[in-house]
C-alpha positions as CSV (number, residue, x, y, z in Angstrom):
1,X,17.8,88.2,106.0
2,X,19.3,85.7,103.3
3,X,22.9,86.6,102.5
4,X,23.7,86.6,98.8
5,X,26.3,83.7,99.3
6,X,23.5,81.3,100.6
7,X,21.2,82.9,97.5
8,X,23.6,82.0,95.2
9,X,24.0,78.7,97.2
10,X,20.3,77.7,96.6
11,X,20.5,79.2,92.9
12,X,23.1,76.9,92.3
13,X,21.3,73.5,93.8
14,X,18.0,74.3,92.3
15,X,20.0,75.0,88.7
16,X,21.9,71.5,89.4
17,X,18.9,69.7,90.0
18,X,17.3,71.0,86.8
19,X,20.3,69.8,85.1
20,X,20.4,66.8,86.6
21,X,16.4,65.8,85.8
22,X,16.9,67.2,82.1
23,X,19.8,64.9,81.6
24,X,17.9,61.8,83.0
25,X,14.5,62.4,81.6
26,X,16.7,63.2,78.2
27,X,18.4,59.5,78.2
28,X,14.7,58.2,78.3
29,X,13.5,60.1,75.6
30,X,16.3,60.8,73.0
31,X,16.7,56.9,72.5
32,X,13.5,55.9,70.9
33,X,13.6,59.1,69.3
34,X,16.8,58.6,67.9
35,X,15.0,55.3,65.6
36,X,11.9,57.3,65.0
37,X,13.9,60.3,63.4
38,X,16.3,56.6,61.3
39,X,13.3,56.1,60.0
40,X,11.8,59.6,59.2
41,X,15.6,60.2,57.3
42,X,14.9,57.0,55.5
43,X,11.5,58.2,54.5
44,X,12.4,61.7,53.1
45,X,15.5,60.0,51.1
46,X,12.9,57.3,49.9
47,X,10.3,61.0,48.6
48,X,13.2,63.0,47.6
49,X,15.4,61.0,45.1
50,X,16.9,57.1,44.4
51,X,16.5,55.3,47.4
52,X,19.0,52.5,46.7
53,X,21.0,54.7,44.7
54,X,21.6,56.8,48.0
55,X,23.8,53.7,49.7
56,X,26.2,53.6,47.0
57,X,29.7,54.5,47.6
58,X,29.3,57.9,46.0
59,X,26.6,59.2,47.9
60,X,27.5,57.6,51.0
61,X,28.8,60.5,52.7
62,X,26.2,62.9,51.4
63,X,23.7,60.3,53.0
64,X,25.5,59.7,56.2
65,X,25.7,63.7,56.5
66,X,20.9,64.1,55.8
67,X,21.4,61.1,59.0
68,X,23.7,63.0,61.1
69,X,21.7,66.5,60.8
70,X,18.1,65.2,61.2
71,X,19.8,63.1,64.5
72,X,21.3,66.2,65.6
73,X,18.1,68.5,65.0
74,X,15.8,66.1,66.9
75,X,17.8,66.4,69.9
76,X,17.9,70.2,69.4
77,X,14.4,69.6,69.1
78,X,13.9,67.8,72.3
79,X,16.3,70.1,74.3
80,X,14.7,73.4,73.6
81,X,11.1,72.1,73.8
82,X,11.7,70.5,77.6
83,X,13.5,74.1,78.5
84,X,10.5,75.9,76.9
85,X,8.0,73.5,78.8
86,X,5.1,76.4,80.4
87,X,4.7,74.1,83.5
88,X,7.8,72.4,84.5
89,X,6.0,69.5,86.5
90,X,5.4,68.4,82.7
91,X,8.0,68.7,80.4
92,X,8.2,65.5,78.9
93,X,4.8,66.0,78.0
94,X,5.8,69.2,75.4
95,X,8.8,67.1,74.7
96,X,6.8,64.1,73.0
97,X,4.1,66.4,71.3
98,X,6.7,68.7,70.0
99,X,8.6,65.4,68.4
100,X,5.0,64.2,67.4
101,X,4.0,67.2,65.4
102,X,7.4,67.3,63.9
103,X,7.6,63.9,62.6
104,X,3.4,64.4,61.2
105,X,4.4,67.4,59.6
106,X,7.8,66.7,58.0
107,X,5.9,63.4,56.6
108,X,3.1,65.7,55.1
109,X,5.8,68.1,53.5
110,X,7.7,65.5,51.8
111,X,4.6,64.0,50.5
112,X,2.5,67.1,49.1
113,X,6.0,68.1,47.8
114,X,6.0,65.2,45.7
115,X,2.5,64.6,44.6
116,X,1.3,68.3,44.2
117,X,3.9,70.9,44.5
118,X,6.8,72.1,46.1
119,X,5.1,74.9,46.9
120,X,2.1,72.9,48.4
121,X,4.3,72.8,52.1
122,X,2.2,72.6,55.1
123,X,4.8,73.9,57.6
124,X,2.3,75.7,59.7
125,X,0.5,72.3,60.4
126,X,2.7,71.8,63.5
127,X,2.6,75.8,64.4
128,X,-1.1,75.4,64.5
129,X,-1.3,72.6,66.9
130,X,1.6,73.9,69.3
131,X,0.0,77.1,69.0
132,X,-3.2,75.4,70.5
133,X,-1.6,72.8,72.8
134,X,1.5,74.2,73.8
135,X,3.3,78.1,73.8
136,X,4.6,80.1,70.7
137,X,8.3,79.4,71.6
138,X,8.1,75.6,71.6
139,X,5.8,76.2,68.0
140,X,8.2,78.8,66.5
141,X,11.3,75.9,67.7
142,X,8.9,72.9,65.7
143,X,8.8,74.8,62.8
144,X,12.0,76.0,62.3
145,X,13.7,72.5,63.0
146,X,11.2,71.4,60.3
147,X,11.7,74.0,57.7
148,X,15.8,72.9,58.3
149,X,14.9,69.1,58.0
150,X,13.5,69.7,54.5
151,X,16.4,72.1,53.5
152,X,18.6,69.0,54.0
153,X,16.2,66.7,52.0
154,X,15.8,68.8,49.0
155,X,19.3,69.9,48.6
156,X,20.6,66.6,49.0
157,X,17.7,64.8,47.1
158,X,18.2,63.9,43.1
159,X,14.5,64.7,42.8
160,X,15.2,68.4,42.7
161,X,17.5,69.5,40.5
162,X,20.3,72.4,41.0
163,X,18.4,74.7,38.5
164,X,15.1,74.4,40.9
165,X,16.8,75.1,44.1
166,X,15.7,78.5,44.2
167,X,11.7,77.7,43.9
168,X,12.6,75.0,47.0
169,X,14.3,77.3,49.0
170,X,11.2,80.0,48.1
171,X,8.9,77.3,48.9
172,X,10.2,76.4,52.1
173,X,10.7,79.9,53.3
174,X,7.1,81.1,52.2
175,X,5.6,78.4,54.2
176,X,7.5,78.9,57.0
177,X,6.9,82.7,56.7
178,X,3.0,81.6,57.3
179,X,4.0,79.3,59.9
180,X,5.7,82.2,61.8
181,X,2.6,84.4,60.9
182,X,0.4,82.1,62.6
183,X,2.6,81.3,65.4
184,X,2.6,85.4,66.2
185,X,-0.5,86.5,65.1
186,X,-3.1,83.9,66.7
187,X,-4.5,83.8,69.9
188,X,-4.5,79.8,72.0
189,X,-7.5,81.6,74.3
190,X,-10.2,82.0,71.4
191,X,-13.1,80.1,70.6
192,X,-12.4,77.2,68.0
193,X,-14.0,79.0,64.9
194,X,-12.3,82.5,65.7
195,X,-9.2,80.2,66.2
196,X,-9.3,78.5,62.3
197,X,-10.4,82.4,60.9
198,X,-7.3,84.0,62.3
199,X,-5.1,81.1,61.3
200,X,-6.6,81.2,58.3
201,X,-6.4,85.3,58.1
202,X,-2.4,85.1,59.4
203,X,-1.3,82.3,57.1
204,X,-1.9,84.5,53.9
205,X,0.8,86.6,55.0
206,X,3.2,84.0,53.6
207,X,1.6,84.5,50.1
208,X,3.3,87.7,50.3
209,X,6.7,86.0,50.6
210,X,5.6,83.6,47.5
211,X,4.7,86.1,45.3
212,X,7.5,88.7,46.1
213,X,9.9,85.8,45.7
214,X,8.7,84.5,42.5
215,X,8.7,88.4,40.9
216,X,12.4,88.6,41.8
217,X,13.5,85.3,39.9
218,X,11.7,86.9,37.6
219,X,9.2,84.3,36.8
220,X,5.7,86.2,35.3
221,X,3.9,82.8,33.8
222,X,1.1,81.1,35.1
223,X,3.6,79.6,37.3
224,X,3.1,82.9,39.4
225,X,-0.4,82.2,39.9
226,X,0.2,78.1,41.0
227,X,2.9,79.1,43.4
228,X,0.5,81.6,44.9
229,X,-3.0,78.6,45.1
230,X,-0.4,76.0,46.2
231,X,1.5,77.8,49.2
232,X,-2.0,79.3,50.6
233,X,-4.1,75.7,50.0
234,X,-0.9,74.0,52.0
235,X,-2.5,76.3,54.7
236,X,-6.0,76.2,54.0
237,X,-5.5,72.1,54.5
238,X,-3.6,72.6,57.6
239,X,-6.6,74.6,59.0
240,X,-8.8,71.6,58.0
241,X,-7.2,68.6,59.7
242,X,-5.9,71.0,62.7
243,X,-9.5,70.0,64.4
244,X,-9.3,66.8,64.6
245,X,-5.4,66.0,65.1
246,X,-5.9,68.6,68.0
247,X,-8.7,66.3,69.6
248,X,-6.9,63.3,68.6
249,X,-3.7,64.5,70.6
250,X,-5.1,66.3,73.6
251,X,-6.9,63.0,74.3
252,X,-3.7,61.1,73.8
253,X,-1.2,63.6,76.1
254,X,-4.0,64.9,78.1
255,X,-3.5,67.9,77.7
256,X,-5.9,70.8,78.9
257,X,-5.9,73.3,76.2
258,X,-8.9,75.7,75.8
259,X,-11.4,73.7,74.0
260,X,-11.2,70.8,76.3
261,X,-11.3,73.2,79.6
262,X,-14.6,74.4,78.3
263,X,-16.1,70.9,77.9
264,X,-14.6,70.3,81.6
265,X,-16.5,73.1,82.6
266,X,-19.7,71.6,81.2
267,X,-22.0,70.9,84.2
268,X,-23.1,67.7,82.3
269,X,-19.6,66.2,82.7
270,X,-19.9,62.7,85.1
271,X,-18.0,64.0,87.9
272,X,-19.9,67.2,88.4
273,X,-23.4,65.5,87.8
274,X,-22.3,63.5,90.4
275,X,-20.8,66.3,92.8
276,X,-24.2,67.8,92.3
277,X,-26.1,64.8,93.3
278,X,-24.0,63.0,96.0
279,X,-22.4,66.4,97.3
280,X,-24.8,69.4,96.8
281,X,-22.9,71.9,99.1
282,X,-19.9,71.2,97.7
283,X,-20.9,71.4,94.1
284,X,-22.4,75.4,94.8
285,X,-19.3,76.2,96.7
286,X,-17.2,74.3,94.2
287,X,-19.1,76.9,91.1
288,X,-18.9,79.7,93.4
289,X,-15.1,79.2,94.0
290,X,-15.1,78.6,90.5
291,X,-15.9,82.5,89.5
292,X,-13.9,84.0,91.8
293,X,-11.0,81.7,90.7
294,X,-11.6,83.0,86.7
295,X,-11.8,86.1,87.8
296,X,-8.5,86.0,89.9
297,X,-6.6,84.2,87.3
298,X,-8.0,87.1,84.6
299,X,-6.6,89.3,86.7
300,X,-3.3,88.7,87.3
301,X,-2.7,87.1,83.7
302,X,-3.3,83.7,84.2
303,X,-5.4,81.6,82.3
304,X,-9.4,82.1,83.3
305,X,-10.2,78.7,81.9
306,X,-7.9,76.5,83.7
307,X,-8.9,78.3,87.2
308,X,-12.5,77.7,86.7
309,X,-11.9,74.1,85.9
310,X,-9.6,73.8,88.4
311,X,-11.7,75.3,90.9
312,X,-14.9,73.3,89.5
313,X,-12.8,70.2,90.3
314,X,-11.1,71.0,93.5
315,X,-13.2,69.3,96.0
316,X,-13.9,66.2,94.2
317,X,-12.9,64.1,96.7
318,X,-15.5,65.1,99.4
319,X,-17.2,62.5,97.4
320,X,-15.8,59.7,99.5
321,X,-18.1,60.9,102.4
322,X,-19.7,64.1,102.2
323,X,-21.6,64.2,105.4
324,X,-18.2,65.2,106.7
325,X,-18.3,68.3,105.2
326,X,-20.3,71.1,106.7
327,X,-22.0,72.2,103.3
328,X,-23.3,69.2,103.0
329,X,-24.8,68.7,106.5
330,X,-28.5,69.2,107.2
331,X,-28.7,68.9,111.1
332,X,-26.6,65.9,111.7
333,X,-23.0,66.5,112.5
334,X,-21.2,63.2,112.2
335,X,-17.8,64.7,114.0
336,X,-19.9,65.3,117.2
337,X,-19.2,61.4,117.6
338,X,-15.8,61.1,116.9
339,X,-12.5,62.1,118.6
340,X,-10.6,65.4,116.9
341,X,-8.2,62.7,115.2
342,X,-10.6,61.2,113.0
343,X,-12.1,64.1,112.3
344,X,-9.1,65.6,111.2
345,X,-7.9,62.3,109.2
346,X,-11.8,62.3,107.1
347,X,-11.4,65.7,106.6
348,X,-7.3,66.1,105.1
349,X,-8.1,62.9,103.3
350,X,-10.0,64.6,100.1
351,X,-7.1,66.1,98.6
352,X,-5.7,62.4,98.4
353,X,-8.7,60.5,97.1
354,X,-9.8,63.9,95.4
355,X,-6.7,63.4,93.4
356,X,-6.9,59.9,92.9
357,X,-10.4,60.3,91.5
358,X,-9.2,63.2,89.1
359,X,-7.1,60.8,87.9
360,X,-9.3,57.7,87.4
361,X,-11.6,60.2,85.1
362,X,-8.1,60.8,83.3
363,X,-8.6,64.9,83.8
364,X,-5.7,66.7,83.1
365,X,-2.9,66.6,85.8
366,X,-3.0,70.4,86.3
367,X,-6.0,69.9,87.2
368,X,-5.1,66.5,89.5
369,X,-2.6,68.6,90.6
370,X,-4.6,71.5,92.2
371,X,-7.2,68.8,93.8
372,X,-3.9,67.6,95.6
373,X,-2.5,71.2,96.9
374,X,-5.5,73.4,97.5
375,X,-4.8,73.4,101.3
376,X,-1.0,72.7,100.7
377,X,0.0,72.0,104.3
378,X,-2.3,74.2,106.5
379,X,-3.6,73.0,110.0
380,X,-7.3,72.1,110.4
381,X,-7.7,75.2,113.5
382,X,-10.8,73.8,114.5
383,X,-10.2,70.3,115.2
384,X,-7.0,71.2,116.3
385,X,-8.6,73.5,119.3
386,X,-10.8,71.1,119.9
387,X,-8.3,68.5,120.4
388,X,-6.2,71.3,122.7
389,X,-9.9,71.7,125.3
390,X,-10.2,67.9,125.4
391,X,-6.1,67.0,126.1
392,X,-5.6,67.6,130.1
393,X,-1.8,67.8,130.1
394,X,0.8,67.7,127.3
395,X,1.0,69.7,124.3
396,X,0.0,68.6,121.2
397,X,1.8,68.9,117.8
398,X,0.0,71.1,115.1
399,X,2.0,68.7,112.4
400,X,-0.8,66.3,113.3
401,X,-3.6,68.0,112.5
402,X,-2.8,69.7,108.8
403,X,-3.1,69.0,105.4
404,X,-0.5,66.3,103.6
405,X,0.6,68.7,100.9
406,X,2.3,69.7,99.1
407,X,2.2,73.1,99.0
408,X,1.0,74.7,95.7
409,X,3.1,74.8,92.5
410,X,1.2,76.9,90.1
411,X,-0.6,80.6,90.4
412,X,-3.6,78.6,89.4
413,X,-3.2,76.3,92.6
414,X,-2.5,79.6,94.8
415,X,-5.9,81.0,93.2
416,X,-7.5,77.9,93.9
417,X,-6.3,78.0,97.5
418,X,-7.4,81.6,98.5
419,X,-10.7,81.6,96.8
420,X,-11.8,78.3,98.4
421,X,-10.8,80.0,102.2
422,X,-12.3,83.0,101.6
423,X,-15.7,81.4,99.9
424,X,-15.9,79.0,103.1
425,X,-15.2,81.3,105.6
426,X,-18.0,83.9,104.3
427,X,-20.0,81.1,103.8
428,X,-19.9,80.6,107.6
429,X,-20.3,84.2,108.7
430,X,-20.3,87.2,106.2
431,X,-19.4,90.2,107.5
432,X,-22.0,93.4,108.0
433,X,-19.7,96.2,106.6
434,X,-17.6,96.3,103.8
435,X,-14.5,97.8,105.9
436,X,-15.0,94.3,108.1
437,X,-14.9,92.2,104.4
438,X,-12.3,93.4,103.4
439,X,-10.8,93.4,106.6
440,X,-11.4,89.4,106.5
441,X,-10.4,88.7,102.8
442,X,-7.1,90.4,103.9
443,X,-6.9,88.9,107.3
444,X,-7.5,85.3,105.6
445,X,-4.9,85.6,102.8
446,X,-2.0,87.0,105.1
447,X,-2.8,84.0,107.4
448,X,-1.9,81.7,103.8
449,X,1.1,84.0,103.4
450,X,2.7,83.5,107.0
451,X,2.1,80.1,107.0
452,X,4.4,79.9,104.2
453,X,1.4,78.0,101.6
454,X,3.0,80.3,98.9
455,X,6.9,79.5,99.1
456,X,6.5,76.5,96.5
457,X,4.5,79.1,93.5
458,X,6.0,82.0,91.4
459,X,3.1,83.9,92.9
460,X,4.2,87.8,93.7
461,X,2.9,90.4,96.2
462,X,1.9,92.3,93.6
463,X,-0.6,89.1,92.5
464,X,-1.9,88.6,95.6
465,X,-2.7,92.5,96.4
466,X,-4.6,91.9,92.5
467,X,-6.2,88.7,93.9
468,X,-7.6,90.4,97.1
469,X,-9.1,93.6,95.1
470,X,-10.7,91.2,92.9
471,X,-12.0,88.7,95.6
472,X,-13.4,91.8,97.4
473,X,-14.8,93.3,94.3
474,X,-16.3,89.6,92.7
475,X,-17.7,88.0,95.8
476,X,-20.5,90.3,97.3
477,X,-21.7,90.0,93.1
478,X,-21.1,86.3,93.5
479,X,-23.3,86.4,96.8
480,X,-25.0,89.2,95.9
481,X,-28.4,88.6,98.5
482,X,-25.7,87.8,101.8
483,X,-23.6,91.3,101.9
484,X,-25.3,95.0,102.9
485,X,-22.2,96.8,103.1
486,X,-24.1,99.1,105.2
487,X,-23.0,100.0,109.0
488,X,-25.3,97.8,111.5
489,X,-27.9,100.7,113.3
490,X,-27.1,101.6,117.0
């Protein structure tokens, strides 16, 4: 039993240790960020009004003041988009595409606001993108530091004058009403075509905000009309170039968002043609693992796509020598030769060269990640018996004969973990009845539990009761000529 002083204790550590990496990984990023965002001010005072006129002694201060906010909003930026990182292994990842997106879109703003129309604002650019690569909070953060960073511009910029302040400020807060709208409204898990119709269908909703707004300054021209075309086609464009700034970026930060997950998942991909080839066994028990992992993560709320790929992947680095791997033995048994020590090193080395390989084909580090922990730091039993019947005297340690770790991170590496254990084991001998499966899915997951292989995750009881029903329920469908579920005859 933990006392609440030694909780609090370990609350304190781990929340010091977070403070201490965000503080260190933000004096490496906030540096070069700091010159990007220089530039970006000089940029939007350059769009917005008289550049040179802007370094005179009058406007000094109102200049120094656009530098000073746009410095300060970037590290606002970069603070709330490292805290709102969905996988803390990566923040600086969401940090850089957060600061990407912001500077793209900003730039965009400033120049459809000059060449076309104030109204022509494509703020939901960024929401788009974030939407798709990241979460809503860091996408609804994005665009309201954006929507700020052109408040400051306009207001401050000659190009505008006082009497149209109220058509910028409509502007800026109808686009960023469709930016919000998308950011709520549309889904990262649907296909890419749904994906531009929704965005498409949600971004509208800041035409509302346009036209409403224009009624009340009273404004019934044709003016009502443009404002309405220009605000929606700022969203209609956004929706066009979304596609390919997405692929440009998810190649650049590797990221594993839903469209790439699905191409992973291609059997045609290198790696798998070549598990299928070089590694048969492993590549059926890889695609069996595979459903049962999608169907787990569905489960429990976790993302389907990323725990087939994942799963797909897992075993990649039974390529280095896949005779040593049972499913891919067909009479010969190379470990019959060798002493329980090698055995065990050939065997706990694929997790190492598996995620070495994932990362020489550049696949996203969740998924390098999970090749690494899907045994976290569990003992190899049977090598390890073995080695106890051959030892005459002396006991052997158990450290020597398990996995390197670590242990897994995510829900999807936990997933990963139980679905490959059970798959093998069932593989190797399936039980007759259903009451002695389930028996051995639950027998099999405890044993993960009481070694501890889920201290690292956020994974919950509740989660792995979930994972077990679904195991049991997916597997016999999986394997669906291997179980009776009938009682054996007398």
């Amino acid at each position: 039993m933990i006392k609440k002083t030694e909780y609090l204790t370990t609350a304190q550590k781990v929340k010091l240790a977070k403070r201490r990496k965000f503080a260190v990984d933000f004096a490496k990023v906030y540096p070069p960020c700091f010159l990007v965002t220089g530039v970006v001010t000089l940029f939007a005072i350059f769009m917005t009004g008289d550049f040179y006129g802007a370094f005179t002694e009058e406007s000094a201060a109102a200049t120094a003041g656009v530098f000073v906010i746009h410095e300060v909003l970037a590290g606002f930026l970069i603070a709330s988009a490292y805290a709102s990182a969905e996988d803390a292994r990566f923040p600086l990842r969401e940090v850089l595409l957060s600061f990407v997106m912001t500077v793209i879109t900003y730039i965009a703003c400033l120049a459809t606001a000059k060449f076309l129309s104030v109204f022509a604002l494509p703020v939901c650019l960024a929401a788009l993108v974030l939407t798709e690569l990241s979460n809503r909070r860091t996408s609804s953060i994005t665009s309201l530091v954006i929507v700020a960073m052109l408040l400051v511009s306009f207001i401050r910029g000659e190009y505008y004058p006082d009497t149209m302040l109220p058509e910028v400020i409509l502007a800026v807060v109808g686009n960023f009403a469709a930016a919000l709208a998308v950011n709520m409204l549309v889904d990262k898990h649907l296909a890419r075509l749904p994906f531009i119709l929704a965005a498409l269908g949600a971004s509208a909703l800041g035409i509302l905000v346009v036209l409403a707004g224009t009624l009340v300054m009273g404004d019934i021209s044709i003016n009502l009309l443009y404002n309405v075309l220009w605000s929606y086609g700022a969203s209609v464009g956004a929706v066009l170039v979304f596609t390919p700034i997405v692929a440009i970026l998810e190649g650049v930060f590797n990221i594993a968002d839903d469209f790439r997950l699905n191409e992973l998942t291609n059997l045609n991909q290198p790696l798998l043609k070549r598990l299928a080839s070089e590694a048969p066994g492993t590549f059926n028990h890889s695609l069996v693992v595979g459903n049962l992992s999608e169907a787990c993560a569905g489960a429990i709320g976790e993302n389907p796509h990323m725990a087939r790929a994942a799963a797909y992947y897992h075993d990649i680095g039974k390529l280095k020598a896949p005779v040593y791997f049972s499913e891919n033995q067909t009479g010969y048994n190379p470990h019959d030769e060798l002493i329980p020590e090698v055995s065990v090193s050939m065997i706990t080395s694929h997790t190492v060269f598996g995620e070495i390989l994932a990362k020489q084909y550049r696949l996203p580090p969740e998924i390098v990640a999970v090749c690494r922990e899907h045994h976290g730091t569990s003992p190899v039993g049977y090598f390890y018996r073995k080695a106890l019947n051959l030892k005459e005297e002396g006991d052997l340690s158990v450290s020597n004969y398990t996995y390197p770790g670590p242990k897994p991170q995510t829900k999807i590496a936990a997933i990963v973990m139980i679905a490959d254990t059970v798959e093998a084991a069932c593989r190797a001998y399936m039980p007759d009845t259903k009451e002695e499966f389930v028996e051995r899915v639950n027998k099999l997951v405890d044993e993960k539990l009481q070694l501890g292989q889920f201290d690292e995750c956020p994974i919950t009881m509740n989660d792995l009761s979930v994972i077990k029903t679904t195991i049991i329920e997916t597997l016999p469908q999986v394997q669906h000529g291997r179980v009776s579920y009938e009682k054996k005859k007398a």
